[in-house]
DSSP file (Angstrom, degrees, kcal/mol; ACC not computed):
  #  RESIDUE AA STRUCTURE BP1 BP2  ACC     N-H-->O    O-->H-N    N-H-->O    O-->H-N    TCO  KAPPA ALPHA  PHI   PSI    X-CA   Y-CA   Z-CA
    1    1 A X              0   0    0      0, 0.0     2,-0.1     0, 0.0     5,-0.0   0.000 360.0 360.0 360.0 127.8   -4.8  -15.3  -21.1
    2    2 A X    >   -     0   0    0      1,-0.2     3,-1.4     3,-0.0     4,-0.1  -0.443 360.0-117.1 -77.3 152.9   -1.2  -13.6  -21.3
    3    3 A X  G >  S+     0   0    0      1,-0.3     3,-0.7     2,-0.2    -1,-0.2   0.657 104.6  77.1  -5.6 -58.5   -1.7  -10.0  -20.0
    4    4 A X  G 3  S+     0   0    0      1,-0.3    -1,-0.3     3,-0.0    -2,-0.0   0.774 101.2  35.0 -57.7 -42.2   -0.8   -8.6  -23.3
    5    5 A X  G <  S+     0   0    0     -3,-1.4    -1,-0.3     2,-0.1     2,-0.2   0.132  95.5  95.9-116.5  37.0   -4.0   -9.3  -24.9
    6    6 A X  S <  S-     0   0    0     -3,-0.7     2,-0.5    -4,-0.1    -3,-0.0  -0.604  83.6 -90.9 -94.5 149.4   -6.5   -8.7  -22.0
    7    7 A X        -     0   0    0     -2,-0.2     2,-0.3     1,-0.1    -2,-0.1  -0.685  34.7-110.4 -65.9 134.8   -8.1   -5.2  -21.8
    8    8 A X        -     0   0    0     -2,-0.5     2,-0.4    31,-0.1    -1,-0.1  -0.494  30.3-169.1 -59.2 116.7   -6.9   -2.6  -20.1
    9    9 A X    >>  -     0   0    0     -2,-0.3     3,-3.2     1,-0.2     4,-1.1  -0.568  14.5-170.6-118.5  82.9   -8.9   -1.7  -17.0
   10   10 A X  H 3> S+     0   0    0     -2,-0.4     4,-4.3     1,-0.3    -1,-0.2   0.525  87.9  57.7 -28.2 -58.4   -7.9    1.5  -15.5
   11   11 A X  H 34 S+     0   0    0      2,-0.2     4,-0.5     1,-0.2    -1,-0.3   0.698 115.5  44.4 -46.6 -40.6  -10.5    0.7  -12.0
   12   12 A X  H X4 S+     0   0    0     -3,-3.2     3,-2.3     2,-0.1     4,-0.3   0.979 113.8  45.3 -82.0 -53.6   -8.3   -2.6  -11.6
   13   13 A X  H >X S+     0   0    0     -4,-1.1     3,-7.8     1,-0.3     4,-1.2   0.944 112.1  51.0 -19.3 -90.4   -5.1   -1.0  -12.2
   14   14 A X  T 3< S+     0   0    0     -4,-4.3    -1,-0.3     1,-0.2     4,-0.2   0.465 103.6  55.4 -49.7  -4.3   -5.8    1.8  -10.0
   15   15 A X  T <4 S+     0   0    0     -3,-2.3     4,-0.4    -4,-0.5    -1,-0.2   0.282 102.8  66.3-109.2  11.0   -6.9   -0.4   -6.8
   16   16 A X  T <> S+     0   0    0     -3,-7.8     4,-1.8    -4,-0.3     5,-0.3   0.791  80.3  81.9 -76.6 -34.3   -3.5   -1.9   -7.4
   17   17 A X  H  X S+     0   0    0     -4,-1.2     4,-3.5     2,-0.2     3,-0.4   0.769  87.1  45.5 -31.5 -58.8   -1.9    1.1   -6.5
   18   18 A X  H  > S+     0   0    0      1,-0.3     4,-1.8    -4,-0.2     3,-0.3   0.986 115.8  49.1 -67.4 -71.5   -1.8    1.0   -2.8
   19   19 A X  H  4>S+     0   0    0     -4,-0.4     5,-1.9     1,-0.3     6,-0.4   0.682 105.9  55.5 -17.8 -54.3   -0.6   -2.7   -2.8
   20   20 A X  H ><5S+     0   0    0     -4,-1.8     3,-1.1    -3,-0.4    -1,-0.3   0.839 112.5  46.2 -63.1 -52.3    2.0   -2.0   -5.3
   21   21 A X  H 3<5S+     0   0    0     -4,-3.5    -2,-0.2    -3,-0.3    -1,-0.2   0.958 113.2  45.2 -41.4 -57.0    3.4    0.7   -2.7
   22   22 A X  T 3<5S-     0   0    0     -4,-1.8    -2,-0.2    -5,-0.1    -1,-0.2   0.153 117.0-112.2-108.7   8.6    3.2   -1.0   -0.1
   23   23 A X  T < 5 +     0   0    0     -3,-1.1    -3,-0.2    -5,-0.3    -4,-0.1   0.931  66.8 136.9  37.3  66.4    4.9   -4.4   -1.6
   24   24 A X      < +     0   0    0     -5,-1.9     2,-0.5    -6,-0.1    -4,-0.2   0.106  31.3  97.2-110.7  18.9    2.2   -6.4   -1.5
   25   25 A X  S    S-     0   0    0     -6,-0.4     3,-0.1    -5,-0.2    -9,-0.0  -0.837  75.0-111.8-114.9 164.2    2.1   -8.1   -4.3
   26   26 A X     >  -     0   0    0     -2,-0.5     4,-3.2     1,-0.2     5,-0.3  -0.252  37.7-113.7 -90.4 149.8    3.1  -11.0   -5.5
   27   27 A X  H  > S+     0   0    0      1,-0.2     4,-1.1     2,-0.2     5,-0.2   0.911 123.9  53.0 -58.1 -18.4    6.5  -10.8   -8.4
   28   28 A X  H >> S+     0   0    0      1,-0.2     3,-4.0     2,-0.2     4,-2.0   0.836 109.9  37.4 -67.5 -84.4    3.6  -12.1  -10.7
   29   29 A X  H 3> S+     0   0    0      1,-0.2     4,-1.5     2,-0.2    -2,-0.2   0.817 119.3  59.6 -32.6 -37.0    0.9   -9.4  -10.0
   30   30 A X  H 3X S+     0   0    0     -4,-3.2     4,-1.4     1,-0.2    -1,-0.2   0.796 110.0  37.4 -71.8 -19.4    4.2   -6.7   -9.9
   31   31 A X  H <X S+     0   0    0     -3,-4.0     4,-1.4    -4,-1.1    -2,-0.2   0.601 116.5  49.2-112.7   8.3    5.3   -7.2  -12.9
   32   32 A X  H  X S+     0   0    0     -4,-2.0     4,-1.8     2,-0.2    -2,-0.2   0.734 108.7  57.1 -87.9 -32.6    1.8   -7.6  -14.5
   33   33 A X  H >< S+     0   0    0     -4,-1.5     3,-1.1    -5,-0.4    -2,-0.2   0.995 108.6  52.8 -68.6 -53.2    0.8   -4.2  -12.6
   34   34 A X  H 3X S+     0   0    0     -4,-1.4     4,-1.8     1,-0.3     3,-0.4   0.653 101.6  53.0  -9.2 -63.1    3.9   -2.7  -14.6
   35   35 A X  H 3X S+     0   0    0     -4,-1.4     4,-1.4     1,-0.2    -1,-0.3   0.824 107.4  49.6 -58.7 -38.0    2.9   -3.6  -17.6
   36   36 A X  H << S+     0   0    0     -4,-1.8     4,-0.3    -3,-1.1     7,-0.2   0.501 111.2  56.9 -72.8 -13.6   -0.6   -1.9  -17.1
   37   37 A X  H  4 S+     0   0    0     -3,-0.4     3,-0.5     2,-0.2     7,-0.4   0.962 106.8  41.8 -71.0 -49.1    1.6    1.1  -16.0
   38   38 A X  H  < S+     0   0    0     -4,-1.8    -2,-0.2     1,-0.2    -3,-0.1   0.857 117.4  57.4 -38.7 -53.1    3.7    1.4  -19.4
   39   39 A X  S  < S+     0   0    0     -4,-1.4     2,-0.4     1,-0.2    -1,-0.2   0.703 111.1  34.1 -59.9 -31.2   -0.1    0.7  -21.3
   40   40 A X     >  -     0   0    0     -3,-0.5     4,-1.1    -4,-0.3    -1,-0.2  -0.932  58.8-163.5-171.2 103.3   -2.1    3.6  -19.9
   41   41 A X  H  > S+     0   0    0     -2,-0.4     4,-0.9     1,-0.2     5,-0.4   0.887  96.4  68.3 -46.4 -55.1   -0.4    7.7  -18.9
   42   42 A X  H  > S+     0   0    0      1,-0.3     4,-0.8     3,-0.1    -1,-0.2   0.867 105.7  31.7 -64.0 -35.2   -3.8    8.0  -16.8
   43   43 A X  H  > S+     0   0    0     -7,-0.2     4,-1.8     2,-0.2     5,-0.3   0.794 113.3  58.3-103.0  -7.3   -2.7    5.3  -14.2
   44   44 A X  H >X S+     0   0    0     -4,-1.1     3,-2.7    -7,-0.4     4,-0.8   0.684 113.0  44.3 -66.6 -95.8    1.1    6.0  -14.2
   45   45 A X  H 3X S+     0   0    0     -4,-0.9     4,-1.9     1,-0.3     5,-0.2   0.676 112.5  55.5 -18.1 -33.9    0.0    9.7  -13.2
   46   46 A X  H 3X S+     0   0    0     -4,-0.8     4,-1.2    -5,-0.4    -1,-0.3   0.860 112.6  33.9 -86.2 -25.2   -2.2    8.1  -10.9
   47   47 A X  H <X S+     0   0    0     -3,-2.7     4,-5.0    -4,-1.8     5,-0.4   0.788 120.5  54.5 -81.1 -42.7    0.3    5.9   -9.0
   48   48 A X  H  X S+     0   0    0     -4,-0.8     4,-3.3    -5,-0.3     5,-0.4   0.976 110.1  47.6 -49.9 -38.8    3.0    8.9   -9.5
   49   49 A X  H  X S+     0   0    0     -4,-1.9     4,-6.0    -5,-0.3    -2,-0.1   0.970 118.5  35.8 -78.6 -64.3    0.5   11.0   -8.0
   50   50 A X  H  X S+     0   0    0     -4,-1.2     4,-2.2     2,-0.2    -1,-0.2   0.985 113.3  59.9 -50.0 -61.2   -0.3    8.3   -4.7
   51   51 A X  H >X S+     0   0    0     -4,-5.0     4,-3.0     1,-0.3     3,-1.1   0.951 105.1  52.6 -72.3 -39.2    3.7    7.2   -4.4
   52   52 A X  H 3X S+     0   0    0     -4,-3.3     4,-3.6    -5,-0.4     5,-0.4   0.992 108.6  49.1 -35.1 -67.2    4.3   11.2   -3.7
   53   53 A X  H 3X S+     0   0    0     -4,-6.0     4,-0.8    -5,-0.4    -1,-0.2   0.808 104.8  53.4 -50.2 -18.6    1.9   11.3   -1.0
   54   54 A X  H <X S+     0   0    0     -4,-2.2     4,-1.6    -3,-1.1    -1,-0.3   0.834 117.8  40.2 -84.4 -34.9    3.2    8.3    0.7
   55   55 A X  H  < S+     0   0    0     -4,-3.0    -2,-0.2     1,-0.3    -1,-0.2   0.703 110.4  54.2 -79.7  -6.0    6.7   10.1    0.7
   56   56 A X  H >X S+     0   0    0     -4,-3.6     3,-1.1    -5,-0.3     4,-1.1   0.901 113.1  44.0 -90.2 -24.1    5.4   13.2    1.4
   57   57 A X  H 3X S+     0   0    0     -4,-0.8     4,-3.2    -5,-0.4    -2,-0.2   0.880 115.4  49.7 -80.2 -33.9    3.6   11.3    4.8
   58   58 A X  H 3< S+     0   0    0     -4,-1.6    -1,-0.3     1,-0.2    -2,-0.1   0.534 113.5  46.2 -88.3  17.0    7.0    9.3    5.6
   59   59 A X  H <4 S+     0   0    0     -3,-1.1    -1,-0.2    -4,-0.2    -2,-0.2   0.236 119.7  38.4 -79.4 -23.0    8.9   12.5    5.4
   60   60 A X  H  < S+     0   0    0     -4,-1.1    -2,-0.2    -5,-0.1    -3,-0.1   0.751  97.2  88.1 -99.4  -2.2    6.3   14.4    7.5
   61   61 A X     <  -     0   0    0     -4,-3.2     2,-0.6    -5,-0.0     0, 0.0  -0.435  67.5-152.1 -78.9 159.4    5.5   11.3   10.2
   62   62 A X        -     0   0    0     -2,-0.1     2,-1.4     2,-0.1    -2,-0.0  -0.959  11.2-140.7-124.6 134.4    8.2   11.6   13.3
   63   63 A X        +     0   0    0     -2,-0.6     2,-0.4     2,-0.0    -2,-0.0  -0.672  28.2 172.0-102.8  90.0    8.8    8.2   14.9
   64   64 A X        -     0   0    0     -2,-1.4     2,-0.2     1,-0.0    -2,-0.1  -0.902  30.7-113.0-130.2 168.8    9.1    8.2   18.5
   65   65 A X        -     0   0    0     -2,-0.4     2,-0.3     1,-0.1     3,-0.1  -0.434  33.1-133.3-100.0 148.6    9.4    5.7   21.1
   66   66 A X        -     0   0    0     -2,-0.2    -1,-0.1     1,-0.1     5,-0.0  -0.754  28.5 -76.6-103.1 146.0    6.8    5.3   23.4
   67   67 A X     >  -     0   0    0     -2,-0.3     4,-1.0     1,-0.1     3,-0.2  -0.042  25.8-145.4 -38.1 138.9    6.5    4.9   27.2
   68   68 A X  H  > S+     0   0    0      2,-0.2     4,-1.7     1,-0.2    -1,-0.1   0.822 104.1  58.2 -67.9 -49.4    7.4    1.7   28.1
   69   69 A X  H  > S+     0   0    0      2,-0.2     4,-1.2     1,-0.2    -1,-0.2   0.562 104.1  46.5  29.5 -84.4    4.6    2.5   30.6
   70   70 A X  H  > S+     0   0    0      2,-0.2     4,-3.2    -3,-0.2     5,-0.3   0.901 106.3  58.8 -70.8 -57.5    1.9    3.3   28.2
   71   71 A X  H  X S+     0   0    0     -4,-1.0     4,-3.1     1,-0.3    -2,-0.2   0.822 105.6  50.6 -57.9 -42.6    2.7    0.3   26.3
   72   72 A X  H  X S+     0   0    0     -4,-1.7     4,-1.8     1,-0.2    -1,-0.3   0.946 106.4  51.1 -23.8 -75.9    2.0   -2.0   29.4
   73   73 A X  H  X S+     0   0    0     -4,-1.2     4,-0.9     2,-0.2     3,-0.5   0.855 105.7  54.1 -47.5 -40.7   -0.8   -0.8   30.1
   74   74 A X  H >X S+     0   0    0     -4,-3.2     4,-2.6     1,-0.3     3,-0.9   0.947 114.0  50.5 -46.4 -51.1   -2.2   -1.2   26.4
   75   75 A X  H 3X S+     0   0    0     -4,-3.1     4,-1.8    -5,-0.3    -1,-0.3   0.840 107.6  45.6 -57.2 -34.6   -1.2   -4.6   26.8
   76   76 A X  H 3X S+     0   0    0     -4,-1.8     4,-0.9    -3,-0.5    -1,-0.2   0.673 106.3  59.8 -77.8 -24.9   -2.7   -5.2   29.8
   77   77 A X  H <X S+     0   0    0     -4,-0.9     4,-1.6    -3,-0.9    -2,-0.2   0.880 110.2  53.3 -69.6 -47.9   -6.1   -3.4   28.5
   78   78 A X  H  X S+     0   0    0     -4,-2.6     4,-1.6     1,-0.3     3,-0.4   0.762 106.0  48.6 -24.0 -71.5   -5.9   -6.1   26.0
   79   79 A X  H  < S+     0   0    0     -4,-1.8    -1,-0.3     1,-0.3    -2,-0.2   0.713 107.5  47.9  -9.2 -76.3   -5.5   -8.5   28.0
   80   80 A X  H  X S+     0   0    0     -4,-0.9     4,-1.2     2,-0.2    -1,-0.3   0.530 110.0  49.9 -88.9 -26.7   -7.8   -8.1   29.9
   81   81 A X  H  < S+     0   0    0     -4,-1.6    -2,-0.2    -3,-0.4    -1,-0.2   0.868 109.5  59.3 -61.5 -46.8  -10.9   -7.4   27.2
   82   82 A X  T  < S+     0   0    0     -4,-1.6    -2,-0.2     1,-0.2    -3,-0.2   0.493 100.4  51.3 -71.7 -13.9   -9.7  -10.5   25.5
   83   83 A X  T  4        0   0    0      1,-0.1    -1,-0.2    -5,-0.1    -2,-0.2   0.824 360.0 360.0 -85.9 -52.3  -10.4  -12.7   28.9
   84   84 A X     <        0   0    0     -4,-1.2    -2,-0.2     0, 0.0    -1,-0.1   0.775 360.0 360.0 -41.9 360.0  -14.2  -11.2   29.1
C-alpha cells in the first residue's frame, strides 16, 4: 500500500524520531518518515523539538581522550569476565 493512502499514525511516526536522527534508517523508511513529517505539524514539532536536544547535548558533551591506562585495564576486566 503506497504511503500516500495509509493512515497517519502519529505513535509510529514519533518512535521514528530517534532513528531518523541518528541515521538509521533505511533511504526507503527516510523518505517515507518525511512524508509523515510534511502530513502532520504535531510530529514535525515533535522531531524539531528531539533534533534540538540532540544538538543542544553534542554542543554541551566535551570529548576527551582517555588514559591509555584506564582503557587497558577495561579491556582486561573484560577479558577476563568473558573467560569465567
Amino acid at each position: 500500500m503506497d504511503s500516500s493512502n495509509k493512515m497517519h499514525d502519529c505513535s509510529d511516526v514519533i518512535s521514528k524520531v530517534s532513528l531518523a536522527l541518528d541515521g538509521e534508517l533505511s533511504d526507503h523508511e527516510a523518505r517515507e518518515f518525511l512524508v509523515e513529517l510534511k502530513r502532520c505539524s504535531f510530529c514535525l514539532d515533535q522531531y524539531q523539538i528531539e533534533q534540538s536536544f540532540k544538538e543542544f547535548l553534542c554542543n554541551k558533551i566535551q570529548r576527551r581522550e582517555s588514559n591509555p591506562g584506564l582503557a587497558n585495564q577495561i579491556r582486561m576486566k573484560i577479558a577476563q569476565i568473558s573467560i569465567e
